[in-house]
C-alpha positions as CSV (number, residue, x, y, z in Angstrom):
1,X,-16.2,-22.4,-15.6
2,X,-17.6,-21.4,-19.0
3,X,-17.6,-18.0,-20.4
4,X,-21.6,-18.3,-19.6
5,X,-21.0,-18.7,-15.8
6,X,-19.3,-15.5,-15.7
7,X,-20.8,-12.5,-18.0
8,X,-22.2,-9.2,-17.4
9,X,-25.5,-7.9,-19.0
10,X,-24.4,-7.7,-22.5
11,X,-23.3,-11.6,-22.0
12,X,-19.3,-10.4,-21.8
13,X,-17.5,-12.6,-20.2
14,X,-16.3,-11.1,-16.7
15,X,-13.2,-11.0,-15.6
16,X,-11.6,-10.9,-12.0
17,X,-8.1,-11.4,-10.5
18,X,-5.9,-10.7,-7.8
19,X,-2.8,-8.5,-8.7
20,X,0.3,-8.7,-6.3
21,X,2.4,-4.9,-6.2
22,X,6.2,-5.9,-4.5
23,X,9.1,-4.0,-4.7
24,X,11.5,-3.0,-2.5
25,X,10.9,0.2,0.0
26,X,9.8,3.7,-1.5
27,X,9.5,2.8,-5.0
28,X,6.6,3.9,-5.4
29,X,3.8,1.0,-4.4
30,X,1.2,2.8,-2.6
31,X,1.2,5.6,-5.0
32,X,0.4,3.1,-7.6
33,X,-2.0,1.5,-5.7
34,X,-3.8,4.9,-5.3
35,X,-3.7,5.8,-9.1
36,X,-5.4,2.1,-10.1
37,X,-8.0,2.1,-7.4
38,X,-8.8,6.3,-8.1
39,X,-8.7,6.7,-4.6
40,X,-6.1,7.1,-1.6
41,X,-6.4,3.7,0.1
42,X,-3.0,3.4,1.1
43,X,-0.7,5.9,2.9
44,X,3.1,7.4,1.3
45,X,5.7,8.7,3.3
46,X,9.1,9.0,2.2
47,X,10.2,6.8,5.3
48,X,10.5,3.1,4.6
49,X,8.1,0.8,5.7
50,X,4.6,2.8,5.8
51,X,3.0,0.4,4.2
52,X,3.3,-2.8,7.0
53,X,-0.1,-4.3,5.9
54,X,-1.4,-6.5,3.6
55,X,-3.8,-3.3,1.4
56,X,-6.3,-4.4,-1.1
57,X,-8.0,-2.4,-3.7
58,X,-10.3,-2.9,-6.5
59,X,-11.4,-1.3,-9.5
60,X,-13.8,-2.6,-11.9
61,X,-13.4,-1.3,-15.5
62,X,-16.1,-2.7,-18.2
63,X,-16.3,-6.5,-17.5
64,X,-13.1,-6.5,-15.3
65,X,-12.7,-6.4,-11.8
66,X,-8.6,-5.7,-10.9
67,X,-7.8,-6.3,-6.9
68,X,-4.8,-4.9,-6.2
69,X,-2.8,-5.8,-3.5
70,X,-0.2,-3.5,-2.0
71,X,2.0,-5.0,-0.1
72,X,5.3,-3.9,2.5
73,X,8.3,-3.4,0.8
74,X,10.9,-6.7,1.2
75,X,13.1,-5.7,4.7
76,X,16.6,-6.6,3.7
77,X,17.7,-5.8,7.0
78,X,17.4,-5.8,10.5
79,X,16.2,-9.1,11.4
80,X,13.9,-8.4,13.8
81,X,10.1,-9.6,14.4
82,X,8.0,-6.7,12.7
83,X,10.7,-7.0,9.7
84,X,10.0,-10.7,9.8
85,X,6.2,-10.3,9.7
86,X,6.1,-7.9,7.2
87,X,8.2,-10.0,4.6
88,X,6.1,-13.1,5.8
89,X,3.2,-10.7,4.6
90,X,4.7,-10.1,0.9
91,X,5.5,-13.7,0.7
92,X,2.1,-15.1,1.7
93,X,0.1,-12.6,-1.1
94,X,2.5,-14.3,-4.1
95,X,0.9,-17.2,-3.5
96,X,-2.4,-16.1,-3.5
97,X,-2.2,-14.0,-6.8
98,X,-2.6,-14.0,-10.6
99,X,0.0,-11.2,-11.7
100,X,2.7,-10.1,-9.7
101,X,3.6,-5.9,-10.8
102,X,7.3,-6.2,-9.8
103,X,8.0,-1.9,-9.4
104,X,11.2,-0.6,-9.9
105,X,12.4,3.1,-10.8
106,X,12.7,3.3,-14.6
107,X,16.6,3.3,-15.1
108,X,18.0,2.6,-11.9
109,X,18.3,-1.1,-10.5
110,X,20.0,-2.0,-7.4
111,X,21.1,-4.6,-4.9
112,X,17.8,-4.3,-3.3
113,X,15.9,-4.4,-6.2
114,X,17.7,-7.6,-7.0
115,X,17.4,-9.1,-4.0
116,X,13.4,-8.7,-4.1
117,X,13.4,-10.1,-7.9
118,X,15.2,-13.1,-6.6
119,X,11.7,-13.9,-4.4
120,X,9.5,-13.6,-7.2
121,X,7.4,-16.9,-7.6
122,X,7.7,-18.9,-10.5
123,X,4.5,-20.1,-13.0
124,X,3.0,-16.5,-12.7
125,X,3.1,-13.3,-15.1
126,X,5.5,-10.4,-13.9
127,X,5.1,-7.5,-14.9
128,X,7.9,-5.2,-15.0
129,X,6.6,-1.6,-13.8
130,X,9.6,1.1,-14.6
131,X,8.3,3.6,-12.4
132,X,8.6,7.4,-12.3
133,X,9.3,7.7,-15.8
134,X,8.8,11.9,-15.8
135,X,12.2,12.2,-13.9
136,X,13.8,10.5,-16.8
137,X,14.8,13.2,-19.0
138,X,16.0,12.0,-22.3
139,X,13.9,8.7,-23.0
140,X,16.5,7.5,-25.5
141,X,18.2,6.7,-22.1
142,X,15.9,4.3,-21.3
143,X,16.3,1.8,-24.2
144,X,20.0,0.4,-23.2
145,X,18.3,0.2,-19.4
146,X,14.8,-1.9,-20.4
147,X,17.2,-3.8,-23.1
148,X,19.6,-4.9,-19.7
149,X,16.5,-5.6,-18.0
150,X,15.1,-8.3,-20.3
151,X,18.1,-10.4,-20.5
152,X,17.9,-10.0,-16.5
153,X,14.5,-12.1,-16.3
154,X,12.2,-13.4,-18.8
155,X,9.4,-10.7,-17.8
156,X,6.1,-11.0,-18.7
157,X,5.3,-7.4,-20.2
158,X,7.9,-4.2,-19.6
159,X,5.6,-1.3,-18.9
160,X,7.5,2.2,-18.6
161,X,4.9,4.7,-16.4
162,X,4.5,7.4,-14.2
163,X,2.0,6.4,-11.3
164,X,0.7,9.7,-11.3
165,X,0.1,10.5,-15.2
166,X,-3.4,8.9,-15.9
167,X,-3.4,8.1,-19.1
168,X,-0.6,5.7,-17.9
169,X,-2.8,4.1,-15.2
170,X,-5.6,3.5,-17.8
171,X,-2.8,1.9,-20.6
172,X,-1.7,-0.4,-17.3
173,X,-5.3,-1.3,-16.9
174,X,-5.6,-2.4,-20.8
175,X,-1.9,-4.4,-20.7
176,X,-3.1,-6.3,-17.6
177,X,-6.8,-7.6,-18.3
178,X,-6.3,-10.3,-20.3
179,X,-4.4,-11.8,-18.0
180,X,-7.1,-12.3,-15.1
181,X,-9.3,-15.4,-15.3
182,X,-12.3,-15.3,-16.2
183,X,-14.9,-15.8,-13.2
184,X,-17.3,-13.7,-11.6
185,X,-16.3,-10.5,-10.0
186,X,-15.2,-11.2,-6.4
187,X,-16.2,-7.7,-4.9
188,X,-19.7,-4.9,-5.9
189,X,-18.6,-3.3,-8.7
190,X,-18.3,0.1,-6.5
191,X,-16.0,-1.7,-3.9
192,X,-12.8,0.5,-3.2
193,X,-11.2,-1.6,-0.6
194,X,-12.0,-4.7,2.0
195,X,-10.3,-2.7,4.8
196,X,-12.6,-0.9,7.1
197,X,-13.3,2.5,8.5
198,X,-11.4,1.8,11.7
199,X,-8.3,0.7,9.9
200,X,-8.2,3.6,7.8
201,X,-8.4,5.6,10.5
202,X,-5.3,4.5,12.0
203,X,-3.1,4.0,8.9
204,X,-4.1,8.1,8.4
205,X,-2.5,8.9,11.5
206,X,0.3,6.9,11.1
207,X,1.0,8.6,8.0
208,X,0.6,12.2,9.3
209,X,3.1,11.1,12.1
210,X,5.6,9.9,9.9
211,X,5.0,12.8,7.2
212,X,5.5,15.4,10.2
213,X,8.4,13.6,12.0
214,X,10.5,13.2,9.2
215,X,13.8,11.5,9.8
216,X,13.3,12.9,13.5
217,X,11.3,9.4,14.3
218,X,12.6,5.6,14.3
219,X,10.5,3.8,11.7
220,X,9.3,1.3,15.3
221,X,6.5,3.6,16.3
222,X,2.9,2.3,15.4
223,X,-0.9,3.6,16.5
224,X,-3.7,1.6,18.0
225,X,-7.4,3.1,17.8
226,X,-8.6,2.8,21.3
227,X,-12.2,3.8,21.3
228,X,-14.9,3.8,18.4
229,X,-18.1,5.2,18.2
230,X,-20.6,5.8,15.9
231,X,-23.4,8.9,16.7
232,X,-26.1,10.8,15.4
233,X,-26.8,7.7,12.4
234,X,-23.3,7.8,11.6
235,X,-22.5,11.2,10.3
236,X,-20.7,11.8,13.6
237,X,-17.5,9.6,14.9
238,X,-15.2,9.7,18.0
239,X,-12.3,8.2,17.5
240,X,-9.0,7.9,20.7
241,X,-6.5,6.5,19.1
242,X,-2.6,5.9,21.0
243,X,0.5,6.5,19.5
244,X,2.9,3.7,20.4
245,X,6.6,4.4,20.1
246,X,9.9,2.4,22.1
247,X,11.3,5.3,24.2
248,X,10.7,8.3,26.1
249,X,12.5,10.8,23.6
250,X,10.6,9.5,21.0
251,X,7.1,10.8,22.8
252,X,8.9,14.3,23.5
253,X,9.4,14.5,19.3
254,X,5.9,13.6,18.6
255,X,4.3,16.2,21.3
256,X,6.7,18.6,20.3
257,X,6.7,22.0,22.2
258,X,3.6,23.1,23.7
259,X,2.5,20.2,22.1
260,X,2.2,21.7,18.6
261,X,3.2,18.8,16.9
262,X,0.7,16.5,18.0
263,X,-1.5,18.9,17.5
264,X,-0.8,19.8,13.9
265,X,-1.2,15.3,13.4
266,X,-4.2,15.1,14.7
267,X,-5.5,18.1,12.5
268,X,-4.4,16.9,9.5
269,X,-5.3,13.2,10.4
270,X,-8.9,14.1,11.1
271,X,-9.6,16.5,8.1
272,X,-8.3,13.7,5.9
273,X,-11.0,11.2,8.1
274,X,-13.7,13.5,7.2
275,X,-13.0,13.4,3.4
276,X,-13.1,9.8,3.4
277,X,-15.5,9.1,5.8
278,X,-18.3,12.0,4.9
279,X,-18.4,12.7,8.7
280,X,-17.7,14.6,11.4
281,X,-14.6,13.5,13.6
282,X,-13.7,14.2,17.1
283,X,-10.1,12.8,17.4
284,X,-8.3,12.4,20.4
285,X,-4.7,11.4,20.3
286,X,-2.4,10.2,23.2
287,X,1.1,9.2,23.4
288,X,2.6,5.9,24.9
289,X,5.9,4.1,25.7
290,X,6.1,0.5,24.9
291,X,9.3,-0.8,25.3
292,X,10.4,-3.2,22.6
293,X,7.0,-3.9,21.4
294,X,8.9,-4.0,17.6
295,X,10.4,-7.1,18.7
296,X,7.9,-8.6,20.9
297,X,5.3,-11.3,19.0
298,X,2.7,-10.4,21.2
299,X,2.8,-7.0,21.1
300,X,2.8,-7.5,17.1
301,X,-0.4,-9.5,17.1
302,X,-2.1,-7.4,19.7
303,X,-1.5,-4.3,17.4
304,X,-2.6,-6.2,14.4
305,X,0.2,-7.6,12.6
306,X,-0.5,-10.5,10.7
């Protein structure tokens, strides 16, 4: 393709990629992926594992379009199917990309973080993001660390950032563009994310449930939205969605007494909704006792796990 088969009105040559985000658990990925994009697409909870889906967001600044892809965080243990799944997830997105941002948190690199460097495809720019800079507090700190770090791995660019300072975000955007290909954009230029309504529906509740259980609740609890609909030319949505968790005690945490807990997650679930959505929600949440379905196939691909 020629610069001519891809250029905006000014005859610019366009620019588009796919951008991988992998690290291991809470370091910080879907907060990043929020800042790039400029909007909440993908749901943070201190507990590992909140992100169990393959997330894509875009941004298009000037004649480049960044998709970001926020991945799960590599599962070093605990063998089991969704663990599997979601590190068949990461794996299949390497492939796929241009740029892999491999996070970490600025000074600190561990066993973990190892392990996930050790998976990192060959042949394509990584990126290393040193995350949460601010809680650094004497910079000059930080040079022996990034000096370690670049006789660790021949990284592509080291990038030092705080995910939520945003004249960080916008230096990441500058660092990264020239190395997307240049082709046409692959997504409108307004385009947020690929993943629908419906989806974001029950990836907000799932947040709120994990944000309001704390440590309380195992991380093998997921929600299924049971019954969509669309009224009054879409301005108005009703939305059941089920709470799926392995054992009876589990339900009694998430109902909570007088059921006040489940109360208080669908609240803050659907005022979030109605942000996002510019609607009116009616949300009805229920409560159910699978069984193993963490370490049932089936139940995996029935609830949407790729």
């Amino acid at each position: 393709m020629t610069p001519d088969d891809a250029s905006d009105d000014d005859g610019v040559a366009q620019r588009c990629g796919l951008i991988a985000i992998v690290g291991r658990p809470n370091v910080g990925k879907s907060t990043l992926m929020n800042a790039l994009v400029g909007q909440k697409i993908s749901i943070t909870s201190k507990k590992a594992q909140t992100t169990r889906h393959r997330i894509t967001g875009m941004r298009t600044v000037e004649e480049a379009q960044f998709v970001f892809v926020d991945t799960p965080g590599f599962q070093m243990k605990h063998a089991n199917p969704l663990n599997r799944t979601l590190n068949r997830t990461v794996q299949s997105t390497l492939s796929d990309v241009d740029v892999v941002l491999f996070l970490v948190e600025a000074g600190r690199f561990g066993s973990d973080d190892e392990k996930v460097l050790s998976l990192m495809p060959e042949g394509k720019p990584l990126v290393l993001i040193a995350n949460k800079l601010d809680e650094i507090h004497r910079r000059s700190d930080l040079l022996p660390w990034l000096q370690k770090m670049q006789a660790r791995h021949p990284f592509t660019e080291f990038v030092p950032m705080s995910a939520q300072k945003k004249s960080d975000v916008d230096r990441l955007f500058g660092i990264l563009k020239p190395y997307l290909p240049e082709q046409d954009w692959f997504y409108e230029e307004d385009t947020l994310t690929d993943r629908s309504e419906k989806f974001m529906a029950s990836e907000i509740i799932r947040e709120k449930l994990f944000r309001l259980t704390g440590d309380e609740l195992p991380y093998t609890s997921t929600v299924v939205i049971d019954k969509w609909e669309e009224e009054e030319g879409g301005t108005r949505r009703r939305i059941s969605a089920s709470i799926v968790v392995e054992r009876d005690a589990h339900k009694g945490m998430i109902i909570g007494g007088g059921g006040e807990r489940l109360k208080r997650i669908g609240s803050e679930a659907r005022q979030e909704m109605e942000k996002l959505m510019e609607a009116r929600i009616f949300l009805e949440l229920w409560v159910k006792v699978r069984s193993g379905w963490a370490d049932s196939e089936e139940h995996l691909r029935s609830y949407g796990y790729e």
